[in-house]
C-alpha positions in Angstrom: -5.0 -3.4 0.4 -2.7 -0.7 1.1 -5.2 -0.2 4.7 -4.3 -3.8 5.5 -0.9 -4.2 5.1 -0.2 -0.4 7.2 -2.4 -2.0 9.9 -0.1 -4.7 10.2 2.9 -2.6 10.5 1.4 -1.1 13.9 2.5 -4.2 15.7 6.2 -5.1 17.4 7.8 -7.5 14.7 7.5 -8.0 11.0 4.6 -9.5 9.7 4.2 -12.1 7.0 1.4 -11.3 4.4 -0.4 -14.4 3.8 -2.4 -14.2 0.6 -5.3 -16.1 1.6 -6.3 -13.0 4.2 -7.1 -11.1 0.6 -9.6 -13.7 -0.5 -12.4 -11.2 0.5 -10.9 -8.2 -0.6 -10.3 -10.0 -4.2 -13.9 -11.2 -4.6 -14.9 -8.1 -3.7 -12.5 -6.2 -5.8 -13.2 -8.8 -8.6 -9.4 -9.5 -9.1 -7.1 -12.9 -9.2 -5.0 -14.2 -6.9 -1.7 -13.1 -9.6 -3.1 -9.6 -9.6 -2.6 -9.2 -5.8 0.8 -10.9 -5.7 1.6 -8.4 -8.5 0.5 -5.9 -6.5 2.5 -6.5 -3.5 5.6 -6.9 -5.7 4.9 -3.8 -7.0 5.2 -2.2 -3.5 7.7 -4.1 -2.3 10.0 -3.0 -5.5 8.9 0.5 -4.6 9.0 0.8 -0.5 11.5 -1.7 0.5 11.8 -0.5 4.3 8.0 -1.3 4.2 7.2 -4.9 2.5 10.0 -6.9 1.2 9.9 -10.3 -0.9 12.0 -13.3 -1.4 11.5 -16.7 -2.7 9.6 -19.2 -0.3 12.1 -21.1 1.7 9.8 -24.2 1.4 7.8 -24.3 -2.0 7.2 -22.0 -4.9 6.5 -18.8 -5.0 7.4 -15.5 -3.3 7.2 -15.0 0.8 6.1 -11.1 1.2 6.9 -9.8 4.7 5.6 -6.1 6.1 8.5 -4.4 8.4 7.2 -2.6 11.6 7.8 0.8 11.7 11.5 1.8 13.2 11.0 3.0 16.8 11.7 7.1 17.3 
């Protein structure tokens, strides 16, 4: 997962993470659709200048959204 999201942050603007690019991952990984949301919490509690979350503007649930890297 980790692999995913740091290929994301390669590109020129912040990224949304849309859950339903993990569907393969989490049938392979044999693990629900709350376990990777709970994941990316996780890391965006713990690496804020990398993935943040906030509530969905429209709907329920949580909107997770990778940061590109800051330019040198």
């Amino acid at each position: 997962m980790l692999r995913r999201l740091n290929a994301e942050r390669l590109s020129d603007y912040d990224a949304t993470v849309y859950l339903t690019s993990f569907h393969l991952d989490r049938l392979a990984l044999q693990r629900s659709t709350e376990w990777i949301e709970g994941e990316l919490q996780r890391l965006a509690d713990e690496q804020p200048e990398f993935l943040t979350a906030k509530p969905r503007t429209y709907g329920t649930g949580t909107q997770f959204t990778i940061l590109r890297r800051p330019k040198r």
